[in-house]
C-alpha positions in Angstrom: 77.4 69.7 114.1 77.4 73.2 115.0 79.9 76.2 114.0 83.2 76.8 116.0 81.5 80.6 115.9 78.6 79.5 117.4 80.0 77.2 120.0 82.2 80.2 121.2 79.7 82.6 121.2 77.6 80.3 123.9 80.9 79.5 125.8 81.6 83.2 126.5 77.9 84.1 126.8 77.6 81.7 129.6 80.7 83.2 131.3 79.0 87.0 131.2 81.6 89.2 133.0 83.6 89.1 136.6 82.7 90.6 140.0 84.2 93.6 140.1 86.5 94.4 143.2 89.1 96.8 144.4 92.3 95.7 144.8 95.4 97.7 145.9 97.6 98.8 143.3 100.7 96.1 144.2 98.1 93.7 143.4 96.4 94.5 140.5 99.1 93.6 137.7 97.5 92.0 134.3 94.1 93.2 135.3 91.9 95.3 134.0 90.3 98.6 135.3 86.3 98.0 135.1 85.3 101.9 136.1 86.9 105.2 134.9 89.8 106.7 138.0 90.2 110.3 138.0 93.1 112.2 139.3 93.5 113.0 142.6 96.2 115.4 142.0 97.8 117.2 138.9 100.7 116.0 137.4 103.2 117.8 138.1 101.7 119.1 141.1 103.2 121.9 141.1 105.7 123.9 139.2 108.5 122.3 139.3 112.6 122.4 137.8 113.5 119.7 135.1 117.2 120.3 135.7 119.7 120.5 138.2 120.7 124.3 138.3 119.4 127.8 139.1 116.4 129.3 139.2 116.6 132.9 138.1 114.1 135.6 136.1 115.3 135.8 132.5 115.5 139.2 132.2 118.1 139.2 135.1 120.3 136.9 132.8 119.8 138.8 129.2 123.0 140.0 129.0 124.8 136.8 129.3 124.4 136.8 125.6 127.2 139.5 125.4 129.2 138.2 128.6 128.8 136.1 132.0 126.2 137.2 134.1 126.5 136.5 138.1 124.2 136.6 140.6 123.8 135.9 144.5 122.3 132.6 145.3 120.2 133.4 148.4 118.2 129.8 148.7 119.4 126.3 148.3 116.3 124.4 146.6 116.3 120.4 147.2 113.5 118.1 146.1 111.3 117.8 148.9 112.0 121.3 150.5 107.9 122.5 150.7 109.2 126.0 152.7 109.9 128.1 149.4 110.5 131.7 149.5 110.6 134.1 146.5 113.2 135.1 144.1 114.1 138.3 144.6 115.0 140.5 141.1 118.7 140.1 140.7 119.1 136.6 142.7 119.6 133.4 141.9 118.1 130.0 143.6 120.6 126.8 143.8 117.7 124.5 143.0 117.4 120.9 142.1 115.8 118.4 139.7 111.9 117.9 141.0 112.3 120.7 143.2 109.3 123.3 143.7 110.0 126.7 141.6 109.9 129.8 143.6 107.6 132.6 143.1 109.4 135.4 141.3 111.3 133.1 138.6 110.4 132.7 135.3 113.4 130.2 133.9 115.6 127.4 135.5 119.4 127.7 133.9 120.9 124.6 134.1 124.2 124.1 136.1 126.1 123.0 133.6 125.7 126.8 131.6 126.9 127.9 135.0 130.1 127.9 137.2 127.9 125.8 140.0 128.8 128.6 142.6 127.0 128.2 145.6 127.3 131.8 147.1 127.3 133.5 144.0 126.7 132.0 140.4 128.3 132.4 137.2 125.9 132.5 134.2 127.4 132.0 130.9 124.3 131.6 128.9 120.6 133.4 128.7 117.4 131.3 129.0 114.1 132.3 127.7 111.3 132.5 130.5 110.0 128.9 130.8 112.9 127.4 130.0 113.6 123.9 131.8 110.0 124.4 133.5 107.8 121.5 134.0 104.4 123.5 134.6 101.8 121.9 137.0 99.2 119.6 135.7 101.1 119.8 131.5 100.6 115.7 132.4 97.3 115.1 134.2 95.0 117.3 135.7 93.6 117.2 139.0 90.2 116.0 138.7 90.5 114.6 135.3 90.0 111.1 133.9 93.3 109.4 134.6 93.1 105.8 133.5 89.6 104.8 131.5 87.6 101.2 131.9 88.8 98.9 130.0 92.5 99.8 130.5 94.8 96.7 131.4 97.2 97.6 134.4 100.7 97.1 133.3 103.6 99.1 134.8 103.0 102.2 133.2 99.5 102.4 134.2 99.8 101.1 137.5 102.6 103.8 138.1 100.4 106.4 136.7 98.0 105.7 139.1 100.5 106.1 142.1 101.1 109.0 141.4 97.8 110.7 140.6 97.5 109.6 144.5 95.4 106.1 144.7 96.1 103.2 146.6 93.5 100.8 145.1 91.5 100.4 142.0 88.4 98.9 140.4 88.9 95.9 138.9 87.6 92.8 137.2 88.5 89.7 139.7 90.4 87.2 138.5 88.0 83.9 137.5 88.4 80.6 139.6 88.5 77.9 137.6 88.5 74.6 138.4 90.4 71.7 136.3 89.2 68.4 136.6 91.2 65.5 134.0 88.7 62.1 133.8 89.9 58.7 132.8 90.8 55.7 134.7 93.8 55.3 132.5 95.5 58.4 133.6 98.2 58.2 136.4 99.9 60.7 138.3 103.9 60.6 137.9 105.9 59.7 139.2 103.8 56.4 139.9 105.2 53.4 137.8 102.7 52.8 134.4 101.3 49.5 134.1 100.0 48.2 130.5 97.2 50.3 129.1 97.9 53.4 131.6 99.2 56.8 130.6 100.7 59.7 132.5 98.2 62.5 132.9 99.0 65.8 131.0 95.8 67.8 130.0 95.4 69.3 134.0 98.8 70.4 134.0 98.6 72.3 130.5 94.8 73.7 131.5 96.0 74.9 134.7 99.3 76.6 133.2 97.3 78.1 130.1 94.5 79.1 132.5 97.3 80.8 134.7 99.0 82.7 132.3 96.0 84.8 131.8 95.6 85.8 134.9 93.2 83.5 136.4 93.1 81.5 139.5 93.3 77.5 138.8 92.1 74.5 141.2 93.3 71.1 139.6 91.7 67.6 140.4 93.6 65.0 138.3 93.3 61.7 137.8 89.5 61.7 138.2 88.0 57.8 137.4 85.3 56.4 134.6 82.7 56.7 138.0 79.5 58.5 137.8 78.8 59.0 141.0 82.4 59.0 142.4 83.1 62.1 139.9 79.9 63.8 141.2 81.1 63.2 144.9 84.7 64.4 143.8 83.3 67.5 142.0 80.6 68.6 143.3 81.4 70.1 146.6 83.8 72.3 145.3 81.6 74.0 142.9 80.7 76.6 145.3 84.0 78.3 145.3 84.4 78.2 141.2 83.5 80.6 138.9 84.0 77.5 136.3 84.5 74.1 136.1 86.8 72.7 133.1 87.1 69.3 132.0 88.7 66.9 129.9 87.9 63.7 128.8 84.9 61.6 128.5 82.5 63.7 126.1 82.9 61.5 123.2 80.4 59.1 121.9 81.6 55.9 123.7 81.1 54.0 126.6 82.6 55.0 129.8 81.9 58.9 129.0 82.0 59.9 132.6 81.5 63.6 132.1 78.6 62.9 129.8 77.2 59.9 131.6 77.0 62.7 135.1 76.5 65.9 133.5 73.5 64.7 131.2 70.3 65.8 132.5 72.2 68.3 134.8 72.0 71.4 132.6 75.0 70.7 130.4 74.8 70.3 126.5 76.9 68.2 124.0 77.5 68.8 121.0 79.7 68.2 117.6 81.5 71.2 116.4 82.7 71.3 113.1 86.3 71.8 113.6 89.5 69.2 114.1 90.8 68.8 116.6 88.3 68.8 119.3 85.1 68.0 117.7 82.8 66.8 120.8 82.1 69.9 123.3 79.9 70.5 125.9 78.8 73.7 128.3 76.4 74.6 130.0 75.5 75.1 134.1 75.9 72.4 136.5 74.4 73.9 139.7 74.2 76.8 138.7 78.1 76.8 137.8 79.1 76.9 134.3 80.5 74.2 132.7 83.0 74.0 129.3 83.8 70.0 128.6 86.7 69.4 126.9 87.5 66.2 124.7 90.5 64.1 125.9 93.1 64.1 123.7 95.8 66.8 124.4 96.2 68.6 121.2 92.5 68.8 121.1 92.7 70.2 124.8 95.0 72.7 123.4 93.2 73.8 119.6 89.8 73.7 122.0 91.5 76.5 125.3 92.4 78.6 122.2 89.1 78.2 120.2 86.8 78.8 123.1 88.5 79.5 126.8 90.9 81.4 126.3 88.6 84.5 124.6 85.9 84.1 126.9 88.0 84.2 130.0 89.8 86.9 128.8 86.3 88.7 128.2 84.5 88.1 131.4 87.8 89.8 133.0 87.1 93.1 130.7 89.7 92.4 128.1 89.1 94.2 124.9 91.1 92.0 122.8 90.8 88.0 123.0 91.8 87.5 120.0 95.3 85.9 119.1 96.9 88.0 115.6 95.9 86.4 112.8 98.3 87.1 109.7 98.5 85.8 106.5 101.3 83.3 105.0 102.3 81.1 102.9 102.3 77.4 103.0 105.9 75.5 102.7 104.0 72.0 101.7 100.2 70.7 100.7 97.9 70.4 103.3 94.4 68.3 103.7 91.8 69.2 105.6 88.3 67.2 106.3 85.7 68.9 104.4 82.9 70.5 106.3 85.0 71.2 109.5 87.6 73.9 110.3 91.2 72.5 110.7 93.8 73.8 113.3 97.2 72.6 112.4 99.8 73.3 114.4 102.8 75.3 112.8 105.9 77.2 112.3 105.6 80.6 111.4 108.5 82.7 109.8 108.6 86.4 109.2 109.9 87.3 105.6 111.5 90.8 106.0 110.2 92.6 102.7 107.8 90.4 102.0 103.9 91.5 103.1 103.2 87.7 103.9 105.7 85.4 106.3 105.7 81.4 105.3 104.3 78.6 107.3 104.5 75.0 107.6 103.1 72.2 109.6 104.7 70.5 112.7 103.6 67.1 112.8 100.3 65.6 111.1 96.6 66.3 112.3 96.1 63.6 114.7 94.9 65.3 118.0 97.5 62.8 120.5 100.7 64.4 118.7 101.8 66.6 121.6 105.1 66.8 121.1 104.8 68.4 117.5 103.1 71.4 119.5 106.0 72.2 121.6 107.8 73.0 118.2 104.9 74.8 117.1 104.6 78.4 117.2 101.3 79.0 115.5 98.1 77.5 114.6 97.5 77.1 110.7 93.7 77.6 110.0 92.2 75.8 106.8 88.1 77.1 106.9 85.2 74.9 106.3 85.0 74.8 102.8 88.3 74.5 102.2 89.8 70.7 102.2 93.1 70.6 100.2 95.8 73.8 100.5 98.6 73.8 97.5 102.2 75.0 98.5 102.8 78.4 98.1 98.8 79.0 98.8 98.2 81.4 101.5 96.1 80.5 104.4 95.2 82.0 107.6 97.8 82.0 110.6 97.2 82.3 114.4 100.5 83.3 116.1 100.8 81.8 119.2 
C-alpha cells in the first residue's frame, strides 16, 4: 500500500495546471486570475465630490463659524457633466455626489449644512480644504497592479476590474472532466430494478462535486462489465477531456472493467492506506489523465475529497485546496483499522468559549452508508497509527 500523501501528490502532479485563456469579465466568476492586470485608469479618476452639496474654497466660508455665510451658485454640477468651469473666489458650485470638482475649489460643503439654494446658498457651517474630497487615484493608480495572479474573481474583484477599465482577463480555464460510472448492475431511474440491480448514484455526485468547483463535467452512466465495449464507449471522447474519472471496477475481483481495459494502457493501481477507498488508480490513457475511483459511494465521496478535489482546484491556480481542518472532541469511541487512515463521516459542533468544538460519527465506517453522509457535515480523521479513539479525545476534523 502506498500513503494517501503520496497517492495525492501523483494525482495532482499528473493534472500540472490549466490553459490559460481570457475570458470577459461577465464570465469569469469563481476563477482565478493566472497573470498580474494593471490599471488602466486611476481610481477615482479624477477629483471628484463625495457628497451632494456645494463646492466652494474654504477660505470663502471661514466666517460661517461666527454666522451664515452665502454665496452665488454660478454652476450646477451633475455626475457625468465633463464641461467644468472654475470656481470663481466668492462663488459657490451646486454639485453632486461623483461629480468632477472644479478648478478653484478646495472643499465640498454638504447640502444638508446649507439652505440647498440654487441661485444663492446659505452656508451655516465652515469646512476645512479637502473636506468631502475624494482625490484621484487615493484607490488605485493608473498604471499600477490592480488585481495580482493568483487572485480568485468574486464580486469585489471582478467589479474592481470594471472599473480600472477591462473587459476581459487572464484566466485559468475551467477543467473538462469526464464521468464515466462502470457496473452492469447499475440502472438508470426511473427504469424498474430487477433482483441484483441498483440505481446508479456515483455519476450524479462526481458530476455535482466536480461542478461546484467550477469545472466543466461530461457524464457516461451506466457503463457495463465490457472491455472492449467501455473502450469503444470511452475512448472517442477523450480528445475533448482534460480528465477522465471513474468509478467502479478497480478492486481485486473478477469483472474489474476499468482495470481489465486500462491495464497495460498507462494507468497504475494501487492500495492506499486509508478507509474508505482503498484501491486507486491514475495515470494517462492516451495521453489523457486518468484518476479511478472504487465503487462504493462513500468511498467515491472520502476519495473526490482526498485526491480530486485539491488537485482540480490546483491545476485551476487555486492557492488553497485544502478543506479547514480544526480540532474537536469526540462524543463516543471510535476504531479505526491499524495501518490505514480513516475518514469517518461526522457532525461537527462549535462550542462558543471553548478553543475546540465536539464531534461525533454519523453512521458506521462501511463505505455503502450514503445516507449517513447526507447528515454529515464533516469528515473525522483518525491517522495511521492511531486505531482506537476514547470519548472526549480530540482528533482531527475536516469541515465540509
Amino acid at each position: 500500500m502506498i500513503s494517501v500523501d503520496a497517492h495525492r501528490e501523483t494525482v495532482t502532479g499528473l493534472l500540472g495546471n490549466a490553459p490559460v485563456i481570457r475570458l470577459p469579465l461577465a464570465s469569469a466568476a469563481g476563477l482565478v486570475l493566472a497573470e498580474d492586470v494593471r490599471a488602466g485608469v486611476s481610481l477615482p479618476p479624477f477629483d471628484n465630490s463625495a457628497m451632494d452639496g456645494y463646492a466652494v474654497r474654504a477660505e470663502d466660508i471661514a466666517s460661517a463659524a461666527e454666522a451664515p455665510v452665502t454665496l452665488p451658485v454660478t454652476e450646477d454640477i451633475p455626475a457625468g457633466r465633463v464641461d467644468i468651469t472654475k470656481l470663481e473666489p466668492g462663488t459657490a458650485h451646486r454639485i453632486m455626489t461623483g461629480a468632477p470638482l472644479p478648478p478653484g475649489a478646495d472643499a465640498v460643503v454638504m447640502v444638508e449644512h446649507t439652505d440647498g439654494g440654487v441661485t444663492d446658498v446659505r452656508i451655516l457651517r465652515t469646512a476645512v480644504p479637502g473636506a468631502h474630497i475624494r482625490r484621484q487615484g487615493e484607490d488605485v493608480v493608473e498604471g499600477t497592479v490592480a488585481l495580482s495572479a493568483g487572485t480568485v474573481l468574486g464580486p469585489a474583484q471582478l467589479g474592481l476590474a470594471a472599473a480600472v477599465g477591462l473587459a476581459e482577463v487572464p484566466v485559468f480555464r475551467p477543467l473538462k472532466v469526464l464521468v464515466v460510472s462502470t457496473g452492469t448492475e447499475l440502472v438508470d431511474a426511473p427504469e424498474p430494478l430487477r433482483h441484483g440491480q441498483i440505481y446508479e448514484s456515483n455519476s450524479i455526485m462526481l458530476a455535482s462535486a466536480i461542478r461546484a468547483l467550477g469545472c466543466e463535467a461530461e457524464v457516461v452512466r451506466s457503463v457495463v462489465d465490457d472491455v472492449d465495449e467501455f473502450r469503444a464507449v470511452i475512448e472517442p471522447r477523450l480528445a475533448d477531456v482534460d480528465l477522465l474519472v471513474t468509478s467502479g471496477g478497480v478492486s481485486a475481483g473478477a469483472y474489474e472493467v476499468v482495470k481489465d481495459a486500462l491495464t497495460g494502457q498507462g494507468v497504475e493501481f494501487r492500495k492506499v492506506a486509508m478507509q474508505p477507498g482503498g484501491p486507486q488508480g491514475c495515470g494517462r490513457w492516451n495521453g489523457v489523465p486518468v484518476v479511478t475511483l472504487p465503487g462504493n459511494p462513500v468511498s467515491v465521496l472520502v476519495s473526490f475529497e482526498a485526491f480530486l478535489r485539491p488537485a482540480l482546484l490546483a491545476a485551476m491556480g487555486h492557492a488553497g485546496v485544502d478543506r479547514q481542518r480544526v480540532r474537536a472532541r469526540l462524543t463516543e469511541a471510535m476504531t479505526s483499522p491499524a495501518g490505514r487512515r480513516q475518514f469517518r463521516r461526522g457532525f461537527y459542533t462549535h462550542s462558543e468559549g471553548e478553543v475546540t468544538g465536539i464531534v461525533g460519527p454519523r453512521g458506521g465506517p462501511g463505505s455503502h452508508l450514503l445516507a449517513s453522509f447526507t447528515q454529515a457535515n464533516c469528515l473525522i480523521v483518525l491517522p495511521e497509527d492511531v486505531d482506537s479513539a476514547e470519548q472526549g479525545d480530540e482528533v482531527d476534523v475536516l469541515l465540509l
